[in-house]
C-alpha positions in Angstrom: 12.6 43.8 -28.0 9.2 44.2 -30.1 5.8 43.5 -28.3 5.9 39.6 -28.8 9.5 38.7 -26.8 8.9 41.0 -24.3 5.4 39.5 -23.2 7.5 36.0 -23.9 10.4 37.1 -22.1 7.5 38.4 -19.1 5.3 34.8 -19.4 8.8 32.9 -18.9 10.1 34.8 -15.6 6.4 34.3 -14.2 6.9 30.2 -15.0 10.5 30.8 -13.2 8.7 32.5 -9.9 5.8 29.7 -9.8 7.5 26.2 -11.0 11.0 25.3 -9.9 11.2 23.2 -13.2 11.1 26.7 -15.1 13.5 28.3 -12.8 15.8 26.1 -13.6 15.7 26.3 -17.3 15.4 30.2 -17.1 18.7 30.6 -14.7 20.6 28.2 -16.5 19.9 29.1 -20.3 21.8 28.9 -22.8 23.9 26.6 -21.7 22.1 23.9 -19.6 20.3 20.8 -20.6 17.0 20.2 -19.7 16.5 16.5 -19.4 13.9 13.9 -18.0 16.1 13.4 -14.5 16.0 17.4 -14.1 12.6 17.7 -14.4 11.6 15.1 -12.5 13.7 15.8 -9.1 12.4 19.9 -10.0 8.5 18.5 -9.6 9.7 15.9 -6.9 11.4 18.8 -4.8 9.0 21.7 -5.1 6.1 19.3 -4.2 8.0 18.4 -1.0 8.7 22.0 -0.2 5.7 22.9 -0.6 3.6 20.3 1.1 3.2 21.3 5.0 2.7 17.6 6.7 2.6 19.1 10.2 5.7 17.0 11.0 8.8 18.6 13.4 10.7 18.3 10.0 10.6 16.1 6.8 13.3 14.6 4.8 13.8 13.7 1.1 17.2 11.1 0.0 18.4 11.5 -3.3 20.4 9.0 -4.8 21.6 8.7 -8.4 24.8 8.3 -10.1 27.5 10.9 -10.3 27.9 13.3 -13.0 24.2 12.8 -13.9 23.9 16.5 -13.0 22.4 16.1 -9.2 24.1 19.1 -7.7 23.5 21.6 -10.5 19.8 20.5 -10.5 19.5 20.9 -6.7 22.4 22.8 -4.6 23.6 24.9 -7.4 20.5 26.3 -8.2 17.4 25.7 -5.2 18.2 27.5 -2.4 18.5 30.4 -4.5 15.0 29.8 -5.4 14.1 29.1 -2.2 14.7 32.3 -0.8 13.2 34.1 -3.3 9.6 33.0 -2.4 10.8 32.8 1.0 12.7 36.0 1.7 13.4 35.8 5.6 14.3 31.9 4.8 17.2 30.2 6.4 19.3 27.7 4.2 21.8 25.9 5.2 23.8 23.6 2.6 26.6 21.1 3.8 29.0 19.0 1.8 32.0 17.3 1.8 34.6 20.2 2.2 34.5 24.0 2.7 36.0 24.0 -0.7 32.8 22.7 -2.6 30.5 24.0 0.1 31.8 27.6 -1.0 31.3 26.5 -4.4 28.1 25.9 -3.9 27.3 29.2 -1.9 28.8 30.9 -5.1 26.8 29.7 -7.5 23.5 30.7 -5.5 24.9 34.0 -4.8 25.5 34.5 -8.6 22.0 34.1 -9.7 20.5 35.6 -6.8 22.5 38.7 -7.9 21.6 38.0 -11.6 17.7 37.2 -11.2 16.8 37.9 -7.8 15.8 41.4 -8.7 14.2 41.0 -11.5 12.5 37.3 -10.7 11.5 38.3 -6.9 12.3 41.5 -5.8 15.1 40.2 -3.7 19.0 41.2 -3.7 21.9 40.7 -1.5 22.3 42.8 2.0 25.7 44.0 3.5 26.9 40.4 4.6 28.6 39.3 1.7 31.4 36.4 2.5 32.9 33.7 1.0 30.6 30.8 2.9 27.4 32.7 3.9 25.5 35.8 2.5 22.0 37.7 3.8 19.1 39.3 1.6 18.0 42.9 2.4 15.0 40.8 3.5 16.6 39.4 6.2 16.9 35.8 4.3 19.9 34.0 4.7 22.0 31.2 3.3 24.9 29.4 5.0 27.3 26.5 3.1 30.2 24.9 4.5 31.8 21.3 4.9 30.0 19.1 7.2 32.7 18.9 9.8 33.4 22.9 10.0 30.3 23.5 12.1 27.0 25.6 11.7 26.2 25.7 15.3 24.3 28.4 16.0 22.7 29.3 12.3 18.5 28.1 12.3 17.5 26.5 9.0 14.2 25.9 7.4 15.9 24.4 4.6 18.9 22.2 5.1 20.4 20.4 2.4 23.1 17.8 2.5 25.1 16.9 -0.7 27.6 13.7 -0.6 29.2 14.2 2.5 31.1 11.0 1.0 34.2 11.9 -0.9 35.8 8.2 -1.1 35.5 4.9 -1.1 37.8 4.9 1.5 36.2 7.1 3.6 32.9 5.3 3.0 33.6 1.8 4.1 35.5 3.5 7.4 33.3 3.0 10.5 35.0 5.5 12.5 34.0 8.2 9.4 30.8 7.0 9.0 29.8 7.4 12.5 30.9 10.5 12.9 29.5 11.8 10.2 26.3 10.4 12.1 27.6 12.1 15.2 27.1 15.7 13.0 23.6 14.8 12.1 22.5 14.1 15.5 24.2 16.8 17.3 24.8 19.5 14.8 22.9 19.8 12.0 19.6 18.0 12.9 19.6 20.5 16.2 19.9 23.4 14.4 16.3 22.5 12.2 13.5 25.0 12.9 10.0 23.8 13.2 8.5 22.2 10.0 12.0 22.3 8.5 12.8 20.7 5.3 15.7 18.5 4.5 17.2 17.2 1.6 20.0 14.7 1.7 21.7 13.7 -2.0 24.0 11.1 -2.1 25.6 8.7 -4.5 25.2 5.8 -1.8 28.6 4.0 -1.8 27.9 1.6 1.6 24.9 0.3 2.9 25.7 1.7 6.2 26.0 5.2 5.1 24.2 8.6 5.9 21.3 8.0 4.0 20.9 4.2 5.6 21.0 5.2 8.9 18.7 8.3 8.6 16.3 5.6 6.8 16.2 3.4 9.3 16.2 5.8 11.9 13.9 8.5 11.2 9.9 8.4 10.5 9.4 10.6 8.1 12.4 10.1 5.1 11.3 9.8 1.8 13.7 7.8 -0.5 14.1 8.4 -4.9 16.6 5.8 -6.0 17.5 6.6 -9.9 19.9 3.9 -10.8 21.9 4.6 -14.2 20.3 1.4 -15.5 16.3 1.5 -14.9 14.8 -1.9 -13.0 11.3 -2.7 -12.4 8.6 -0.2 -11.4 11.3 2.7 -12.2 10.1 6.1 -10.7 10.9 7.8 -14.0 8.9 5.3 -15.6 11.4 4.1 -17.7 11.2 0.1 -19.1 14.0 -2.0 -17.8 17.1 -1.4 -18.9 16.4 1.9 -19.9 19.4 4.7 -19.0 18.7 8.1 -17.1 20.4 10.7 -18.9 20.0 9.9 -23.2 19.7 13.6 -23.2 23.5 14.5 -22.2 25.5 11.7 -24.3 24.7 9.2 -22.0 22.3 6.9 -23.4 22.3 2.9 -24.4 25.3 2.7 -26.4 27.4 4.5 -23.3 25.6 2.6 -20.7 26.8 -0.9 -22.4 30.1 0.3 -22.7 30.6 1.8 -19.4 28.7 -1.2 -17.1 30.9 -3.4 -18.9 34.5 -1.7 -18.2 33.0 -1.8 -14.5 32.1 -5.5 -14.6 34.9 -6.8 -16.4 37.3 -5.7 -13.6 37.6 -8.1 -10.9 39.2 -5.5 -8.3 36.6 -3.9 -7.2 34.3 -3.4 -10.5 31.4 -4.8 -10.1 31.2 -3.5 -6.5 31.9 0.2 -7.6 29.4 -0.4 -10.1 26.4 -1.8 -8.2 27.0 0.9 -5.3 28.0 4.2 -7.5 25.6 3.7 -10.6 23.1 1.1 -9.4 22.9 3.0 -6.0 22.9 -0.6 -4.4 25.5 -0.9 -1.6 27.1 -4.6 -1.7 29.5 -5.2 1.0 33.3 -5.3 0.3 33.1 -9.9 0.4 29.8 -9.8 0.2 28.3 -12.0 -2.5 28.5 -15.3 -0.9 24.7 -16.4 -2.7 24.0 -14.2 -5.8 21.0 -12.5 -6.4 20.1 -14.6 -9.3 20.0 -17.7 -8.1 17.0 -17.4 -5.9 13.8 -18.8 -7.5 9.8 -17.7 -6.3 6.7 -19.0 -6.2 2.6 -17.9 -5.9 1.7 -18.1 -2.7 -1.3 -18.2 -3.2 -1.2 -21.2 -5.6 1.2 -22.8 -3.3 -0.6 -23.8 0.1 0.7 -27.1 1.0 3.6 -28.7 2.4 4.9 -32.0 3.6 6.7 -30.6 6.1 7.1 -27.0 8.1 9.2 -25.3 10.5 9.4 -22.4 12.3 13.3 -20.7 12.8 14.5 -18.5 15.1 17.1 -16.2 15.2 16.9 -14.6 18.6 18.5 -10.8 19.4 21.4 -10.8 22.5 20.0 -7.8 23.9 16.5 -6.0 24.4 17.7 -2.5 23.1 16.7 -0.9 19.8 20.0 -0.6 18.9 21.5 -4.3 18.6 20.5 -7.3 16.0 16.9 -8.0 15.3 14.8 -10.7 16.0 14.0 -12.5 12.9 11.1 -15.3 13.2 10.4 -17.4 9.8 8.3 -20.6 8.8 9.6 -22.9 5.9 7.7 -25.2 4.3 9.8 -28.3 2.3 8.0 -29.8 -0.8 9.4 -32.6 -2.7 13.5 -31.3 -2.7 11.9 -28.0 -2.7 12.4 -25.2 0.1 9.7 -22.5 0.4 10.1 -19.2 2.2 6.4 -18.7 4.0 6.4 -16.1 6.3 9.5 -13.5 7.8 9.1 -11.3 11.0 12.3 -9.3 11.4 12.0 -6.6 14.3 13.4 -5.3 17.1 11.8 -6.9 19.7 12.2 -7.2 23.6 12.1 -10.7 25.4 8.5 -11.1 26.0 7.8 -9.7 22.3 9.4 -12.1 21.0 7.5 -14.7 23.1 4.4 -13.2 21.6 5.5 -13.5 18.2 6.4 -17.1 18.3 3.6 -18.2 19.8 1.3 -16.1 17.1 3.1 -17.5 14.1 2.6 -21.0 15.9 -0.8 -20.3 16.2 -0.9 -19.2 12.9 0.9 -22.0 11.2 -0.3 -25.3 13.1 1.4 -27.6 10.8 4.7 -26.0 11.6 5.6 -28.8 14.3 8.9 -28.1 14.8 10.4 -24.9 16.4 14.4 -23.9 16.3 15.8 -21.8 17.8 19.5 -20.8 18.9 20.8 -21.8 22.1 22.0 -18.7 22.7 21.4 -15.2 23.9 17.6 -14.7 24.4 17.1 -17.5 23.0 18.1 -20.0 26.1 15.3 -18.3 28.3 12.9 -18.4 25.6 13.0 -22.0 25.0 13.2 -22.7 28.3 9.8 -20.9 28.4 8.3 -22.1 25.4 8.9 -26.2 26.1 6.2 -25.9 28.8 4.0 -24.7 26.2 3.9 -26.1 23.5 6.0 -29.4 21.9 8.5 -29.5 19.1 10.7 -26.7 20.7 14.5 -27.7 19.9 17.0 -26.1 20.7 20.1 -25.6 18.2 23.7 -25.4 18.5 25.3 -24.2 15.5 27.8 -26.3 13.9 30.5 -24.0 12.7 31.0 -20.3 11.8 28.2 -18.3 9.6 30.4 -18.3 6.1 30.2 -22.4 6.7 26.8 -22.4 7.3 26.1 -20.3 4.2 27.9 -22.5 2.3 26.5 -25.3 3.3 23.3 -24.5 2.2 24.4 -22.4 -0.8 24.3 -25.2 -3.7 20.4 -25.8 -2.9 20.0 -21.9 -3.6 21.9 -21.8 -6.7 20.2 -24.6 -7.9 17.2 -23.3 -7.5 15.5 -25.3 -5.0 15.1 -22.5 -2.6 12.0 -20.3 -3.4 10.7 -17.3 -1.8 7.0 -15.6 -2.7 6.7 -13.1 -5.2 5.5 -9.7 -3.6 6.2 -10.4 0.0 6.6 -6.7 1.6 10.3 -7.5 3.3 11.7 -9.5 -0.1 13.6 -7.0 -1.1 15.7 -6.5 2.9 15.8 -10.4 2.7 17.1 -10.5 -0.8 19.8 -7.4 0.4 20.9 -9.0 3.3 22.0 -12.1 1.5 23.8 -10.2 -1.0 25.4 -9.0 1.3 26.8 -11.4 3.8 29.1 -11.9 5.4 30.3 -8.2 5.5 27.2 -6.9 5.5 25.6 -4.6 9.1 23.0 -7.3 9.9 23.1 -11.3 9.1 19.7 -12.3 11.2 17.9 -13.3 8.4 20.7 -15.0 6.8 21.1 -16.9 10.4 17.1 -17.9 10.5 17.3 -19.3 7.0 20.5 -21.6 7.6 19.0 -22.5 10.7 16.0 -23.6 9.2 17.5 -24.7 5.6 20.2 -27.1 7.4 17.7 -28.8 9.1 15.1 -29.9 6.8 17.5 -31.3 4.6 16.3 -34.9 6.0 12.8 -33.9 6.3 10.2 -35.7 4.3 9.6 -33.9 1.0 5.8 -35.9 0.1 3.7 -33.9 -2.1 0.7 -33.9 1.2 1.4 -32.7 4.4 0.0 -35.8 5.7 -0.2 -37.7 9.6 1.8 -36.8 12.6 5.5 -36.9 12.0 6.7 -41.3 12.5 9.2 -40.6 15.1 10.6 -43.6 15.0 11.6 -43.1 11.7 13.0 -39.6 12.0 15.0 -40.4 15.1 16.1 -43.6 13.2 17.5 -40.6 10.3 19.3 -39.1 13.0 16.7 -35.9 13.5 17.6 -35.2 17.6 18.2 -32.1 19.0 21.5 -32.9 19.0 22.1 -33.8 15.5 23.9 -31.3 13.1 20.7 -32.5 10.1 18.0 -31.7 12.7 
């Protein structure tokens, strides 16, 4: 090598030591492709590595389609590099099978042996086997299946990599919590102070792994990289745009291969919204599509003719069961507007407290339904000597009816929600949904409210107190199914 490749070949293993994005491209030469995706997660992960928040642990969901190169971006390829600026680390890598977890471990081992030297002064120690290896330095890394066990083994870094292996397997309850079961009592007990964690997934149920851990832990950060970019894309690509032009896979494939998954009825478009959209729909789900929902400015839209407040109370005060979802509805002309949505876990008397804020909050909402049931007996009960316009609701047939009953207002587009509203997105999921979806509150709040003001008056001012002569004349009683 003259003067000129060896202080290239010296500048390039310095770039591999400091950025992960370079480690990547060094390691994996000649054969690898760098693309967008890769170099994104790279910057993405080394920043959350290297940023100490002072939490117990931190953790960071992947989820993009499969074969968009994922693993060889992250498991093949970072622990590796992880323990070469951390030589007394602790890595511990779980995936589906002890087959792919030993996969994995092999293709770590391999550079380590190949570049560990050379890149960081680090090389493999005595223990040598087929699922774990140490450094001379003491580090160690540890892969195998997520059922096998690592009880006993510390991590600082833990990663998880599709625990999924089928669809099968993924809309199975018993699998799903159990896999759950492993997080909470095995690998989430084995994490050392300040641990990282790193969870990729192609999400194939909205109940899975990665849901749960969402909802459930504090500090999970979420990247969703759907083959097909939407709005406000963290890639910054424009809508529509694909992820991975740079590996064959650009517009022409993406129109060919979203519509072989579209045009088959069986499943398709399912498979297609889960596995490459990364948006989990509910085998049945789809009751009220996402397109027909219309919106509105809520800030140009202040007045109503009519409002309502709908309750959808929870059976139970624990954390664990249904939430409580509160929401107003305002009804203008043969319009239906979507004002305001609390959905929370909340005990008896925070519920109380809620109502009675969003009553305070929303005087012209004179009317307040909620479900004879549950909770909900006690708290009207309680509320009646309060305040008026308190009416309690028994529901005329199952859910599916009373989605479908309201259904044809939605799809023609008579049902509007506000544009930027922080939970729009959960209410939007929800729907899509139902009826096989984990929670139907919201769905239950809006039919409540929706069948219901289907007599109301629709004027184009609020105007006087309610005639109640004329509305109980229309049949709006407590008891009446349009009420």
């Amino acid at each position: 090598m003259d003067r000129n490749e060896i202080l290239r070949e010296l500048a390039m293993r310095e770039l591999a030591r400091r950025n992960y994005g370079d480690y990547l491209c060094y390691v994996n030469a000649p054969f690898w492709k760098r693309t967008r995706l890769s170099m994104f997660l790279a910057e993405k992960l080394q920043k959350f590595l290297e940023t100490d928040t002072g939490n117990a642990y931190d953790i960071l969901i992947l989820e993009t389609p499969p074969q968009h190169g994922k693993s060889m971006t992250v498991t093949e390829a970072l622990p590796a590099w992880y323990l070469g600026r951390h030589p007394q680390g602790r890595v511990i890598e779980v995936s589906y099978n002890e087959d792919t977890g030993e996969r994995f471990l092999r293709k770590n081992k391999e550079k380590v042996k190949r570049f560990g030297k050379v890149l960081f002064d680090v090389s493999i120690g005595k223990v040598d086997r087929a699922d774990h290896f140490e450094l001379e330095s003491g580090g160690v890394m540890l892969s195998r299946g997520i059922l096998s066990g690592i009880t006993g083994n510390p991590a600082d870094l833990l990663i998880i990599d599709d625990p999924i292996k089928s669809r099968q397997e993924a809309d199975s309850e018993t699998v799903r919590d159990r896999l759950w079961g492993e997080w909470l009592n095995s690998m989430k007990s084995r994490l050392s102070a300040g641990a990282k964690v790193i969870l990729i997934m192609t999400p194939w149920h909205e109940d899975d792994m990665a849901a749960r851990i969402l909802a459930a832990e504090e500090h999970a950060t979420l990247i969703r990289l759907p083959v097909e970019a939407g709005d406000h894309d963290p890639l910054g690509r424009q809508p529509g745009e694909p992820l991975c032009p740079e590996i064959g896979k650009g517009e022409r494939w993406l129109r060919q291969f979203k519509q072989s998954y579209l045009s088959d009825a069986r499943g398709g478009p399912r498979a297609w919204s889960s596995l490459y959209m990364c948006r989990p729909v509910a085998e049945g789900g789809n009751l009220v599509k996402r397109d027909w929902w219309r919106y509105y400015d809520p800030g140009e839209i202040t007045r109503f003719a009519t409002e309502c407040i709908s309750v959808d109370a929870a059976f139970k005060d624990a954390d664990h069961n249904d939430y409580v979802s509160i929401q107003v509805w305002g009804k203008k002309g043969n319009d239906y507007y979507l004002r305001y949505l609390c959905n929370e876990h909340l005990d008896f008397a925070g519920t109380l407290r809620k109502i009675r804020l969003v009553r305070d909050y929303y005087p012209n909402a004179r009317r307040v339904y909620i479900e004879d049931k549950a909770n909900g007996t006690a708290i009207i009960q309680i509320l009646r000597r309060e305040m008026t316009g308190v009416i309690s609701v028994e529901p005329l047939g199952g859910k599916v009816s009373r989605v479908n009953a309201v259904s044809p207002a939605i799809e023609t587009g008579h049902v509007l929600l506000p544009k930027g509203a922080p939970w729009l997105e959960d209410f939007l999921r929800q729907w899509s949904e139902f009826p096989a979806g984990k929670h139907d509150d919201m769905v239950d709040a809006a039919t409540q409210a929706l069948s219901r003001m289907v007599c109301a008056w629709g004027g184009q001012d609020p105007g006087p107190e309610p005639d109640w002569e004329r509305e109980l004349y229309l049949g709006e009683r407590a008891d009446s199914p349009y009420m």
